[in-house]
C-alpha positions in Angstrom: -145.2 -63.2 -41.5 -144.9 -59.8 -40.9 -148.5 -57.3 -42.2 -148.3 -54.8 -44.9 -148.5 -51.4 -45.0 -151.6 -50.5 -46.9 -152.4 -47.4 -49.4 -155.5 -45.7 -50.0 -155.2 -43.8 -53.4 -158.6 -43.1 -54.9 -158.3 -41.7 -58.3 -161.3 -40.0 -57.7 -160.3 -38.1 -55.3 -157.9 -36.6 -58.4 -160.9 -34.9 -60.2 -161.2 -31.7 -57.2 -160.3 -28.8 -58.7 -159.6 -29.8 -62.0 -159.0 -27.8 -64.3 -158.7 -25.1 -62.3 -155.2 -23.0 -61.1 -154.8 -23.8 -57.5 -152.1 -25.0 -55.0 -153.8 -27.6 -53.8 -154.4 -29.6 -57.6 -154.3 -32.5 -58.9 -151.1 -33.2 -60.2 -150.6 -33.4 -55.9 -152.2 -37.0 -56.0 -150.3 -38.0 -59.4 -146.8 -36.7 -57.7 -147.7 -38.8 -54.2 -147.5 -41.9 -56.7 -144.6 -41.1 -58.2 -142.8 -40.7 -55.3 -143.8 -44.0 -53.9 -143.1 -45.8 -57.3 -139.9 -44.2 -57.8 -138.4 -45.0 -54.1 -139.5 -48.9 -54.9 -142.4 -49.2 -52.6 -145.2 -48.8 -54.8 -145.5 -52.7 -55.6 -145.2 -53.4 -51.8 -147.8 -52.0 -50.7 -151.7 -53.3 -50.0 -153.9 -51.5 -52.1 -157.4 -50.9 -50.8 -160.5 -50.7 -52.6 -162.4 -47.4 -53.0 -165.7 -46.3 -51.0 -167.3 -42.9 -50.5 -167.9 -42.5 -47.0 -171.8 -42.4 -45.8 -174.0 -40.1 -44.6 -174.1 -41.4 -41.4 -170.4 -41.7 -40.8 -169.8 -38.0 -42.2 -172.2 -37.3 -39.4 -169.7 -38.6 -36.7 -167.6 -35.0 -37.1 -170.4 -33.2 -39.2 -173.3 -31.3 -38.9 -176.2 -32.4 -41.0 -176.7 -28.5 -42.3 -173.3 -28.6 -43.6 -173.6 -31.5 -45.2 -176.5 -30.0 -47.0 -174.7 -27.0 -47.5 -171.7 -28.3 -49.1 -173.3 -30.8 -51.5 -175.7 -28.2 -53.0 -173.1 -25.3 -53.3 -170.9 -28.3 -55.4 -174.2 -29.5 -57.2 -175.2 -25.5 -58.0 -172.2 -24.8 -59.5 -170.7 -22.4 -57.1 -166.9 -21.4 -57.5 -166.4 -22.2 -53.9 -168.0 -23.3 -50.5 -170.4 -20.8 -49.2 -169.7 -21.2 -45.4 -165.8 -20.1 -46.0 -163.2 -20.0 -48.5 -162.9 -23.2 -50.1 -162.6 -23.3 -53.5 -164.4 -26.0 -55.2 -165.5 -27.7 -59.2 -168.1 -30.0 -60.0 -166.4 -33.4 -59.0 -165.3 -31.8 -55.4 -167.8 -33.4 -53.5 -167.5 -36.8 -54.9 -163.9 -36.3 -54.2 -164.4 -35.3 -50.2 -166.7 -38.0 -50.3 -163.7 -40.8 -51.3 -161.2 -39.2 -49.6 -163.2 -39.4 -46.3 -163.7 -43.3 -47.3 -160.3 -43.8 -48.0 -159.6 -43.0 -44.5 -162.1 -45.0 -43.2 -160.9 -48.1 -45.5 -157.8 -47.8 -43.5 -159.1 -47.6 -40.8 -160.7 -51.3 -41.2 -157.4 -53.0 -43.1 -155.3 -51.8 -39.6 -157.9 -52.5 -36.7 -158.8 -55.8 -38.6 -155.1 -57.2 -38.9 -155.1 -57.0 -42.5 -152.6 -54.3 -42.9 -150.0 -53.4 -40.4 -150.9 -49.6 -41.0 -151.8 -47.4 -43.7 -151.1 -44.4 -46.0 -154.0 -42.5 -47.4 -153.1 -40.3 -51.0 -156.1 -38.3 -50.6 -157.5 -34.9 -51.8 -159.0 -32.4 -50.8 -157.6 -32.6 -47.5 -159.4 -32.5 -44.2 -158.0 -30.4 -40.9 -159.2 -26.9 -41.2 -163.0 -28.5 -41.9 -164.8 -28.3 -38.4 -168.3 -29.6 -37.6 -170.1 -27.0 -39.4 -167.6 -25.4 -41.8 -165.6 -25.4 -44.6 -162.0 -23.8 -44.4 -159.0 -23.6 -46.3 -158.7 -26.0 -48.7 -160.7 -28.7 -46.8 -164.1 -30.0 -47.7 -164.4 -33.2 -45.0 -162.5 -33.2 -41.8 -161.3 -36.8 -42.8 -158.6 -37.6 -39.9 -161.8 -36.4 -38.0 -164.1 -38.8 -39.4 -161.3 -41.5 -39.2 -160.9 -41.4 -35.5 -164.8 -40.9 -34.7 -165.6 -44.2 -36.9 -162.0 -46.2 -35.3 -164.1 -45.7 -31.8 -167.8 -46.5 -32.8 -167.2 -49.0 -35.8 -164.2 -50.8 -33.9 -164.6 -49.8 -30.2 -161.4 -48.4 -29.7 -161.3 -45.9 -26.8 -158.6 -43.4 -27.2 -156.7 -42.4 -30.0 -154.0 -40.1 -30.6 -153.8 -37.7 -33.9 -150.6 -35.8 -34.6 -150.7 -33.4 -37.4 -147.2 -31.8 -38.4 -148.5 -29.5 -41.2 -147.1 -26.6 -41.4 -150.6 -25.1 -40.9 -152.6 -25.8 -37.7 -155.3 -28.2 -37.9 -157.9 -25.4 -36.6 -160.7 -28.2 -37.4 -159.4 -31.4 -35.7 -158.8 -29.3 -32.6 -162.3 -27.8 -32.4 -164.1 -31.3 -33.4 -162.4 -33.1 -29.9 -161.3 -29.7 -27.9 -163.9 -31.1 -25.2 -163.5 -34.5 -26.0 -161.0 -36.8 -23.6 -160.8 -39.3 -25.6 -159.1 -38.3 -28.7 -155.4 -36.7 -28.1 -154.5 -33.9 -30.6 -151.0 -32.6 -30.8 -149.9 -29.6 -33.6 -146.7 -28.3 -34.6 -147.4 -25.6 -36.9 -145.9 -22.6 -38.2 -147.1 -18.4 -36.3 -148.4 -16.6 -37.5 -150.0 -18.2 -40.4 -153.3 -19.4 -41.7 -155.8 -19.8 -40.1 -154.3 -18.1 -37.0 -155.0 -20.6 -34.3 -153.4 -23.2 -32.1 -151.9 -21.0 -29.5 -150.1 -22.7 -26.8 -152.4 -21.8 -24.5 -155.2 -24.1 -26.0 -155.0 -27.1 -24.4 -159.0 -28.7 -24.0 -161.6 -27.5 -22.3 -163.3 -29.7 -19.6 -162.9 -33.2 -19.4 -160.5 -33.0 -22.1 -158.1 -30.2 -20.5 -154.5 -31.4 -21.4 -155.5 -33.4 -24.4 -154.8 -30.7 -26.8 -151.2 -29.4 -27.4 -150.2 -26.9 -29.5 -146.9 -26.1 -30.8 -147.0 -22.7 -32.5 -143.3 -21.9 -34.2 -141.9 -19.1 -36.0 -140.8 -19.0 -40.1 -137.2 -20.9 -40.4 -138.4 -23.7 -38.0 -137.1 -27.3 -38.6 -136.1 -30.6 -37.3 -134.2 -29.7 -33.8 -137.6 -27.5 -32.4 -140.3 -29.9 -33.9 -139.0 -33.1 -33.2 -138.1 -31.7 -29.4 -141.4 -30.9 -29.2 -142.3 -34.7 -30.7 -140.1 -36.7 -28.4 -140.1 -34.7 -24.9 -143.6 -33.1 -25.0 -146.1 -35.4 -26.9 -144.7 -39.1 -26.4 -144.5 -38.9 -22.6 -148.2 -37.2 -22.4 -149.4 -39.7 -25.4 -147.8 -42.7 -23.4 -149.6 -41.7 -20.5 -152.9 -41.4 -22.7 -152.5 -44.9 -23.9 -153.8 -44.8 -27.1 -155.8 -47.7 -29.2 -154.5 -45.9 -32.4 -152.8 -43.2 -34.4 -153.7 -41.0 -36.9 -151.1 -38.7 -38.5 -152.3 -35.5 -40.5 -149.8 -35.8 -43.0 -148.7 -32.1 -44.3 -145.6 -32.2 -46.1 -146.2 -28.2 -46.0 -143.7 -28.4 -43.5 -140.6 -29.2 -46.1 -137.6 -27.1 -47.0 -138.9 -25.2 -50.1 -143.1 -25.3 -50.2 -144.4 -22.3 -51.3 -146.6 -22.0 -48.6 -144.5 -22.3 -45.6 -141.3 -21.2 -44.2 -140.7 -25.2 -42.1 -137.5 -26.2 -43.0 -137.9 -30.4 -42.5 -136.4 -32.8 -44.6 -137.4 -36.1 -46.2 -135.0 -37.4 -43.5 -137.2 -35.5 -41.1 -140.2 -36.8 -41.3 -139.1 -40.4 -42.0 -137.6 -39.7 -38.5 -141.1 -38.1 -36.7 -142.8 -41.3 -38.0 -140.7 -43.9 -36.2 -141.4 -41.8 -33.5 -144.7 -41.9 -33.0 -145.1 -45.4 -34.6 -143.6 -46.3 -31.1 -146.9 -45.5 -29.6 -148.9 -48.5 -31.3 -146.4 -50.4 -32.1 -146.9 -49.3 -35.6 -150.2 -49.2 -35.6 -150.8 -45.7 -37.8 -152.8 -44.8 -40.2 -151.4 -41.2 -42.2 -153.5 -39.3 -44.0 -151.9 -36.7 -46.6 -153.0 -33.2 -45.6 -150.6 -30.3 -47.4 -147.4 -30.0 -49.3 -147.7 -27.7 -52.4 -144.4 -28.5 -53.9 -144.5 -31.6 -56.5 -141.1 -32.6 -56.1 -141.5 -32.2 -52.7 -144.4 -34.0 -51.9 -143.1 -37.0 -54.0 -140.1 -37.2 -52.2 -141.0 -36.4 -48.5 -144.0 -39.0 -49.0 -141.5 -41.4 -49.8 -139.4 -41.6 -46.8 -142.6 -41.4 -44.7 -144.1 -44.2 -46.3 -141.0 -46.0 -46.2 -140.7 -45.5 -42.5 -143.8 -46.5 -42.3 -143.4 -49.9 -43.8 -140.0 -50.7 -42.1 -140.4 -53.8 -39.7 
């Protein structure tokens, strides 16, 4: 019998920035479900139970003054994050803290056998958060935390994350940029927020060559990225040999979301995840990062998730 795919969707992670006129809102987590439900693979998936990630695996990416930080600029009130320019309500931290858990749930229903690999419908999302900062709209670095707690929970030795947001996962990259044992690849729109991920940053030290950024200018779409996809990052990834996968979701990247000038289709990304599901023989776990239009997001989920699940 063939395994599931699995879905992490917290509604608690629904209650950051409630209330509260922002791209990155609520209704992004209510339009996720909508999309799966209304392409038929809602009721086929596994559903995983909700956690908030601990202390102690937070502090696999994060430093233990940001933590502190973070938490008491939620608990005080503050309109957003004092370290940068995150915008955050009174639920925002519980929120990070589920979203990260999530993650980590997934990580546990793949590497265990339970679920054939996962989808994560989390908020806020996770790649601009480095060890010791806030950015953008992310709180928690969760792919970060994800791959960290994949190697000490479940001993897994490498793993590869590829993040096609349109924005560049500034975060991810600077949490492993010396680290050989985590492979990040980037396709991301330049110039744009937050104006890194040259292609010129590629690791420093041990982990020269494990970074490899694809920066692309406004109009971008499927013939450039998933070039870069097929004849750059899965002969370098095959060579890496990876344990796992983690996918930093953005559907940012779409034809028509207000904060990016991508031009991918749902077809698109259905086709970039058989791609790199080839790596792990499935073995992914995707974790939502942007995508600012509704209708959008609902339907470019869908044909990810149902690539995902395909046997």
């Amino acid at each position: 019998m063939s395994l599931p795919t699995a879905l992490a969707a917290d509604p608690i992670c629904r209650g950051h920035l409630a209330g509260r006129q922002h791209p990155e809102r609520p209704e992004r987590f209510d339009a996720v479900l909508d999309g799966l439900r209304s392409a038929g693979l809602l009721d086929r998936l596994l559903p995983l139970d909700s956690r908030a990630a601990t202390e102690d695996e937070l502090l696999l990416c994060h430093t233990p003054q940001y933590l502190r930080t973070a938490q008491q600029d939620v608990e005080r009130g503050r309109p957003c994050l004092s370290t940068g320019d995150t915008d955050i309500t009174a639920n925002s931290w519980d929120a990070a803290l589920h979203a990260a858990g999530s993650a980590l749930n997934a990580v546990d229903a793949v590497v265990s056998g339970r679920a054939r690999n996962a989808f994560c419908n989390v908020r806020p999302p996770g790649h601009h958060a480095n060890a010791g900062r806030g950015m953008g709209f992310c709180l928690l670095n969760n792919v970060a935390i994800a791959a960290r707690y994949a190697q000490r929970r479940h001993a897994l030795d490498r793993v590869v994350i590829v993040d096609w947001d349109v924005h560049h996962g500034n975060g991810t990259q600077d949490i492993f940029y010396s680290d050989p044992s985590v492979f990040f690849f980037s396709s991301h729109q330049w110039p744009l927020y937050p104006g890194t991920g040259r292609a010129d940053e590629t690791g420093a030290g041990a982990a020269q060559g494990t970074t490899m950024n694809f920066p692309f200018p406004a109009g971008t779409g499927r013939a450039e990225i998933l070039r870069a996809v097929q004849t750059s990052l899965m002969p370098a990834a095959r060579r890496f040999r990876p344990d796992l996968v983690l996918i930093s979701a953005g559907f940012d990247s779409r034809i028509g979301d207000p904060l990016g000038r991508f031009t991918l289709t749902d077809q698109d990304f259905a086709d970039l995840t058989r791609t790199v599901m080839e790596l792990t023989e499935g073995r992914v776990i995707s974790v939502l990062e942007g995508g600012y239009s509704l209708e959008g997001l609902a339907s470019a989920a869908a044909a990810h998730v149902a690539a995902l699940s395909l046997r």
